[in-house]
NUKENU-689169 format. One record per residue (C-alpha): residue in three letters; x, y, z. Coordinates in pm, whole numbers, padded with zeros to 5 digits, always signed. Example, Ala and Ser with C-alpha at 12.3 -4.5 7.8 and 13.67 -1.06 7.14 Angstrom:
<recs>
ALA+01230-00450+00780
SER+01367-00106+00714
</recs>
This chain:
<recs>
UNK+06745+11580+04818
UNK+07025+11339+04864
UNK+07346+11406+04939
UNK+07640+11292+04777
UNK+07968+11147+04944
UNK+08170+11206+04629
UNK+08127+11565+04612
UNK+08279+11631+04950
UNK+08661+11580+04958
UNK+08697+11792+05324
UNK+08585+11611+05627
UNK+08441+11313+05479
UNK+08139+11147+05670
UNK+07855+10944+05573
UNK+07580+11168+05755
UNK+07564+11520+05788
UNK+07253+11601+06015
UNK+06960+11827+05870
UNK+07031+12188+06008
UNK+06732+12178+06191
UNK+06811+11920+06444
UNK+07079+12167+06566
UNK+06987+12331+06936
UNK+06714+12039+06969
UNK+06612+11941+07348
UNK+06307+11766+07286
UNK+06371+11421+07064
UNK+06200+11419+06742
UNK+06345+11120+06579
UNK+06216+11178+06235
UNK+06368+11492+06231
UNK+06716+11299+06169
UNK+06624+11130+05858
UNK+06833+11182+05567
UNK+06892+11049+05208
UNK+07259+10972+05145
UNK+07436+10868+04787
UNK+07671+10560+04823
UNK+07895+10351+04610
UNK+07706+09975+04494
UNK+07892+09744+04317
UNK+07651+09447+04107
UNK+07623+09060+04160
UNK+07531+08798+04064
UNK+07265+08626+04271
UNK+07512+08294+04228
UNK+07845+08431+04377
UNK+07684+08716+04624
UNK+07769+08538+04964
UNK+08169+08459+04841
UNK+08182+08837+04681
UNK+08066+08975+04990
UNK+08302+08778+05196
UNK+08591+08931+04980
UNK+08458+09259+05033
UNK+08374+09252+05419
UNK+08659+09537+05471
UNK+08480+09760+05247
UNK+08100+09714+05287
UNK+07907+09951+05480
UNK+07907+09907+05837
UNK+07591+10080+06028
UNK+07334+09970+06267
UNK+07004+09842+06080
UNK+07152+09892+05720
UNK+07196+09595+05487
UNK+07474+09560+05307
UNK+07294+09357+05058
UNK+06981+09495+04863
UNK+06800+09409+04580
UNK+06851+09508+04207
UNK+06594+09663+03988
UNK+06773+09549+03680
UNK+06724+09168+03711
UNK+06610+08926+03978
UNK+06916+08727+03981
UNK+07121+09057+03984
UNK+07208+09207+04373
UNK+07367+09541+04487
UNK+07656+09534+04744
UNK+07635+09874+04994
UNK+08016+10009+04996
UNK+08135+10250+05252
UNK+08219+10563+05056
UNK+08493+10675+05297
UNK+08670+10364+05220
UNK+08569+10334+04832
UNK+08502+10648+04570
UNK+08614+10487+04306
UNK+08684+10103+04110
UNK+09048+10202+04211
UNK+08983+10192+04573
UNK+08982+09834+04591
UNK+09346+09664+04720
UNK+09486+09386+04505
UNK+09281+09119+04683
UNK+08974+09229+04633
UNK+08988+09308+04293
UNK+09164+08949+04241
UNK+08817+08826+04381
UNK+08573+09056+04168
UNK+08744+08985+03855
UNK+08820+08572+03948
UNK+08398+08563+03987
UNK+08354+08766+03632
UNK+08217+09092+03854
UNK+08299+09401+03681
UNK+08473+09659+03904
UNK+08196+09915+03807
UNK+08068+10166+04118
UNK+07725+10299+04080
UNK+07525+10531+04302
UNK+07248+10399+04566
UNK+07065+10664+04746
UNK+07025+10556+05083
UNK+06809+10650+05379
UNK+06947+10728+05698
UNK+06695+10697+05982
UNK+06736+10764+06407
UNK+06765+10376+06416
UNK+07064+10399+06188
UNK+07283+10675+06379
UNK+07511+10605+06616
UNK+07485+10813+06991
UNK+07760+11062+06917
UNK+07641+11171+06620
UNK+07300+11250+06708
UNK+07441+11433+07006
UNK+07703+11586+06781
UNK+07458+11712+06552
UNK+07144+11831+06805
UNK+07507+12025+07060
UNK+07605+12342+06940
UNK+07915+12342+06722
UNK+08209+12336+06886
UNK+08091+12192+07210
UNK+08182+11874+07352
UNK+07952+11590+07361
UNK+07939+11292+07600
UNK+07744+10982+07561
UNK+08027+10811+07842
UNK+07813+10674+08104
UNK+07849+10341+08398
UNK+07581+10041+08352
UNK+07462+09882+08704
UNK+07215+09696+08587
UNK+06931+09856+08375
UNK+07048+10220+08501
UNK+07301+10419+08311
UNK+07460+10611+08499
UNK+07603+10941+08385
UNK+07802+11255+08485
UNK+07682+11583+08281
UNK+07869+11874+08261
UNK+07691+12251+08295
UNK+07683+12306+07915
UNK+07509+11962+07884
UNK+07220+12035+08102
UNK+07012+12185+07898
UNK+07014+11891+07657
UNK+06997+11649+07989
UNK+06666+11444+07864
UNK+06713+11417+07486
UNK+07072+11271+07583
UNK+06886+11010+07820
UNK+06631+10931+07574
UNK+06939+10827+07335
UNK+07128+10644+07493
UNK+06808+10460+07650
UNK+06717+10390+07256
UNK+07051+10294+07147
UNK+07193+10095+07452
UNK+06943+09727+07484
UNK+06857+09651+07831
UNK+06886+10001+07945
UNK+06534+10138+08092
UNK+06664+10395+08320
UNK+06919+10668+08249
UNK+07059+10876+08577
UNK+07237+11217+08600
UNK+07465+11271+08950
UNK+07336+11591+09102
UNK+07587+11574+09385
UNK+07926+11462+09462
UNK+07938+11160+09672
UNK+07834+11181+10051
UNK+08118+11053+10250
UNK+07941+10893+10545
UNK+07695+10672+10357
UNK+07854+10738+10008
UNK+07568+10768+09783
UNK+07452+11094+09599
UNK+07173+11246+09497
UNK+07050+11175+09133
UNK+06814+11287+08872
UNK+06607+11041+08605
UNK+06661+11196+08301
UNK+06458+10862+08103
UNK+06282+10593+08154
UNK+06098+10421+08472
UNK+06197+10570+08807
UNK+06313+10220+08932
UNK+06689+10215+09104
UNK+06671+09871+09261
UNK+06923+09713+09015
UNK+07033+09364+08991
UNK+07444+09336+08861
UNK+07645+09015+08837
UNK+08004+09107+08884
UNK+08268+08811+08895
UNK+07998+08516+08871
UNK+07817+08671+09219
UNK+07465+08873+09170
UNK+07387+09190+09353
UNK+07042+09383+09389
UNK+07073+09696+09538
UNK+06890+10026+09560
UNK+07160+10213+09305
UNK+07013+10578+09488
UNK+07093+10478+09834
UNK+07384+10288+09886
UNK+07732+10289+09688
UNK+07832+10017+09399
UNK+08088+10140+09109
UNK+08083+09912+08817
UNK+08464+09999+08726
UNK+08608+09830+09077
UNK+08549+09448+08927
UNK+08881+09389+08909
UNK+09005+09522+09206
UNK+08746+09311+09401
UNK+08857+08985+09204
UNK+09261+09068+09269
UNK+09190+09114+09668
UNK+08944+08798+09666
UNK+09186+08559+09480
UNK+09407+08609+09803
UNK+09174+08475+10045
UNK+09174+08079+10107
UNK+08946+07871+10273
UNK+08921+07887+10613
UNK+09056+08230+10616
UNK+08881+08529+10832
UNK+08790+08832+10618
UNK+08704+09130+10865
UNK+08597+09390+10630
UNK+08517+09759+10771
UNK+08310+09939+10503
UNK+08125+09671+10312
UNK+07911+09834+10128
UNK+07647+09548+10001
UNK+07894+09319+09953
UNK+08131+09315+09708
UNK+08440+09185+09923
UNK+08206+09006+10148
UNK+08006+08780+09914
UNK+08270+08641+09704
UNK+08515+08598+10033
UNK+08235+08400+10183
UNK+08189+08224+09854
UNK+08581+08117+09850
UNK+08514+07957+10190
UNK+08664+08216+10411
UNK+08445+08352+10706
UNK+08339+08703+10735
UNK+08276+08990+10966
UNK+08093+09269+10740
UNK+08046+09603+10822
UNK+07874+09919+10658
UNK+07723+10238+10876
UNK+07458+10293+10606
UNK+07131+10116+10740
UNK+07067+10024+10351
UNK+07392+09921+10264
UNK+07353+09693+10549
UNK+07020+09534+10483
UNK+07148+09476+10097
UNK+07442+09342+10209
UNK+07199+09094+10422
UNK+07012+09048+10095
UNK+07294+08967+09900
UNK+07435+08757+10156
UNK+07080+08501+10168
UNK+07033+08515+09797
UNK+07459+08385+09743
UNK+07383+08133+09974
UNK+07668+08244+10251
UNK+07414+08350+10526
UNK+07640+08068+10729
UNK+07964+08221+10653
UNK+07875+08592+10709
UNK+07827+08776+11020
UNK+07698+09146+10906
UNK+07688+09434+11149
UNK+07571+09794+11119
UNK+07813+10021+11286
UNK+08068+10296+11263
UNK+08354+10179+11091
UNK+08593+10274+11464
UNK+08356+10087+11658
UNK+08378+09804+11417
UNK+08707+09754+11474
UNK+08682+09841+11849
UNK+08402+09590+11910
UNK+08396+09281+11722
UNK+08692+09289+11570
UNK+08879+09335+11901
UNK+08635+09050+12030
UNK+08719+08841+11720
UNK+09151+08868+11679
UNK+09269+08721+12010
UNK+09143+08426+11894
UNK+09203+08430+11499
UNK+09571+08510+11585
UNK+09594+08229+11781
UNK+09484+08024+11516
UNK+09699+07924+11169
UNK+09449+08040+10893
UNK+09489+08405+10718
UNK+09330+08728+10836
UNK+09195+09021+10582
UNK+09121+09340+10691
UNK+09003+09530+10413
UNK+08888+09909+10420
UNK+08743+10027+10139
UNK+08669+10392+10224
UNK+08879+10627+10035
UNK+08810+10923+10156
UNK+08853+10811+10440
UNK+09001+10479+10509
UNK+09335+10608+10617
UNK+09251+10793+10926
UNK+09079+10470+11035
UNK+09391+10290+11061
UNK+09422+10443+11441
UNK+09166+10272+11568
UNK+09436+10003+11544
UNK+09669+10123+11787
UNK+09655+09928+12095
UNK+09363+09746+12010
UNK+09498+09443+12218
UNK+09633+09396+12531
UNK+10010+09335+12543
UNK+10103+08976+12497
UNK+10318+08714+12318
UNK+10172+08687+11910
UNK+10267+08454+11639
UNK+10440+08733+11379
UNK+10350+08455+11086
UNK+09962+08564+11183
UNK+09929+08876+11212
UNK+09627+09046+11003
UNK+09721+09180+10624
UNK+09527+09495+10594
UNK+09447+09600+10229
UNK+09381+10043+10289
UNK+09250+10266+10000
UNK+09294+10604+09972
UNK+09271+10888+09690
UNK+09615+11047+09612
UNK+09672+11402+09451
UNK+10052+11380+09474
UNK+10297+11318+09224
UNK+10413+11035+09394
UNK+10106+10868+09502
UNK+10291+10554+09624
UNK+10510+10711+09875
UNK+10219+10953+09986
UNK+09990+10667+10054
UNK+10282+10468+10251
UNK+10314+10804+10473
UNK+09948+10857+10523
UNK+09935+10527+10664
UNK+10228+10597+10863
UNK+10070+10865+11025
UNK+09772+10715+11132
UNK+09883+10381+11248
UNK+10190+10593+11442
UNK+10521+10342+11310
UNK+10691+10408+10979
UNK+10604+10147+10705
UNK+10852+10215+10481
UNK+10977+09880+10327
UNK+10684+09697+10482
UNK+10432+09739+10302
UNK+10321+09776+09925
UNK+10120+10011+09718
UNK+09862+09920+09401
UNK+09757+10142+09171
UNK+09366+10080+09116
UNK+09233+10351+08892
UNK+09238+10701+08835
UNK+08924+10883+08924
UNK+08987+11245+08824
UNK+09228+11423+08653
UNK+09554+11409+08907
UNK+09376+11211+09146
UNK+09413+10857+09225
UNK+09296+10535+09418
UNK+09521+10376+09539
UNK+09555+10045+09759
UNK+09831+10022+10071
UNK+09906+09625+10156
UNK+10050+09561+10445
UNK+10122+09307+10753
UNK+09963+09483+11095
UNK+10270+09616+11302
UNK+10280+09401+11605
UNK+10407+09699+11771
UNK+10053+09878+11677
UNK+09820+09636+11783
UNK+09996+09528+12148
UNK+10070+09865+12224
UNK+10133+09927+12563
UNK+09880+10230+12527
UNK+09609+09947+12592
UNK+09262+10059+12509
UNK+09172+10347+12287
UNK+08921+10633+12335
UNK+08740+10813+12084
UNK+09033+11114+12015
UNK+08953+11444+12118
UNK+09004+11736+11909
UNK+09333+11809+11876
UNK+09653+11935+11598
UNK+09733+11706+11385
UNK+10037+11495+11464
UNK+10345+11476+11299
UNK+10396+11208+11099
UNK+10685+10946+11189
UNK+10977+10991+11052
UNK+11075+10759+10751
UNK+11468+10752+10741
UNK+11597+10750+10387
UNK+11781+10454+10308
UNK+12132+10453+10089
UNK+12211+10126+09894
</recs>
């Protein structure tokens, strides 16, 4: 039986699912196929394509449905699809349109067109809308890397876990894989756990992000889609001939493009496969010359090469980049640091710029990440150093990005070498005098 738009003035929609689909887990397509009653308007044959220019405002929009179909009455005669939540009646049309009906003698007379909806015509949220139980919230949000959508289902969800994968599989092109996190994110190699809830059980995905490809194993290493532009804004501030000494690499994301913008760089990632993909990314770029990769702990990084590396670089005119991009965990990496280098005279103009991240629950996340990295470095760096807002990845909780010049003070300290710290209280943090204008 078809249903009728007209007859409904309360919550006006185009589809209203078959009862039966409600409480579905396993997809049955057909299931969601429905006759609907729309408004048509007739054409001629001879001024269809200008009338249904003059009418692209109010001609039914959905995926697979033609606005244009063909007339029993007459051969030269055509029926333009209207969206009925836009027009019920010949007085829905604004002054402009009607101008145009009436200017090519078409008479502003509505007649019904039963429709049929199909799967292929429904949009993600309202199949999951309609197969949910009323009144629960539905997500079809998920991240792309690659052919993998990612996704992040809540409890009530779960149930409906593979019918949710299977749609957004069907409606999303190019997606053959669709992934449910099981686990929050391990902080020593940062990956989690997953679960396929559709399609092939492949997570080596290939991303281009910034004109640079990627392939990665998406299951063992760490890549987030939404950190683009964050990757681009730190990039763009590296010039050729720079160093870039970057702690937690991950496969690449700093690393490639750096080495691309002519800068050379020292890459580091503890995971043993976020180092070999950051190797693989680095050959297929074509930067293998420019990038020196190394598989440690991100302390003994910056205790072994990098301390090899900065006597040198310092000495020399061209930038250095330090970047740690570790959030959980970045911060407390910042002591490693402290007395890296022996005392000596050092050109202030050369000193590294270290770009931190960090997550920040605080209501001033600014001034808590300037403190944090107060703390661990040992020397207040209030008024030297700025604080970027990157994104916000829970609800009151952000990332956030400290920039600042390495403290000469912190690097020649006349502590000279550093050992692995012992377990101790935590220490205060240094006092940040409040300033009066």
């Amino acid at each position: 039986m078809a249903q009728s738009t007209h007859d409904t003035e309360a919550s006006p929609v185009l589809y209203r699912p078959p009862p039966a689909v409600r409480g579905m887990c396993s997809l049955d397509r057909d299931a969601f196929t429905q006759t609907v009653v729309v408004p048509a308007i007739r054409v001629p044959k001879g001024v269809l394509n200008k009338v249904v220019k003059s009418l692209k405002k109010v001609t039914i929009q959905r995926p697979g449905v033609q606005r244009v179909v063909q007339d029993e009455e007459g051969d030269d005669l055509r029926l333009v699809l209207l969206d009925p939540l836009r027009v019920s009646s010949a007085g829905s049309f604004s002054e402009a349109e009607a101008e145009a009906l009436r200017s090519f003698s078409v008479p502003q007379e509505l007649r019904d067109y039963n429709l049929q909806l199909t799967y292929s015509n429904l949009k993600t949220d309202e199949i999951l809308q309609a197969v949910f139980p009323e009144g629960q919230q539905v997500t079809s949000a998920f991240s792309r890397v690659g052919h993998i959508a990612h996704m992040n289902l809540r409890d009530h969800q779960m149930p409906f876990k593979n019918l949710i994968g299977q749609v957004i599989m069907d409606k999303n092109p190019g997606v053959s894989c669709v992934v449910n996190k099981t686990t929050m994110i391990d902080n020593t190699y940062r990956n989690f756990k997953m679960e396929v809830l559709a399609g092939e059980e492949n997570m080596v995905a290939k991303v281009k992000e910034n004109g640079v490809t990627y392939e990665f194993d998406f299951s063992r290493v760490y890549w987030n889609p939404r950190l683009s532009t964050e990757h681009m804004r730190v990039v763009e501030q590296v010039k050729r001939g720079d160093t870039v000494l970057d702690v937690f690499a991950g496969v690449g994301p700093f690393a490639v493009p750096a080495a691309r913008a002519g800068a050379t760089v020292l890459a580091n990632d503890l995971n043993p496969e976020s180092h070999r993909w950051l190797q693989h990314n680095v050959k297929i770029n074509k930067v293998a010359t420019k990038v020196r990769t190394f598989n440690l702990d991100g302390r003994a990084f910056i205790r072994g090469p990098v301390r090899q590396e900065l006597p040198a670089l310092l000495k020399a005119n061209a930038g250095i980049h330090i970047v740690m991009n570790l959030p959980a965990l970045a911060l407390e990496f910042l002591d490693a640091f402290r007395g890296l280098l022996d005392p000596e005279p050092c050109c202030d103009a050369n000193l590294p710029t270290v770009y931190c991240y960090g997550f920040s629950k605080d209501d001033d996340p600014e001034k808590d990440m300037m403190e944090k990295a107060s703390q661990s470095l040992g020397v207040c760096l209030k008024g030297r150093c700025s604080v970027q807002f990157v994104r916000n990845v829970a609800p009151n909780k952000d990332m956030m990005c400290v920039r600042f010049t390495l403290p000469k003070e912190v690097l020649f300290s006349a502590e000279g070498e550093q050992t692995e710290p012992e377990e101790e209280p935590a220490a205060k943090r240094p006092k940040c005098e409040e300033t009066t204008d």
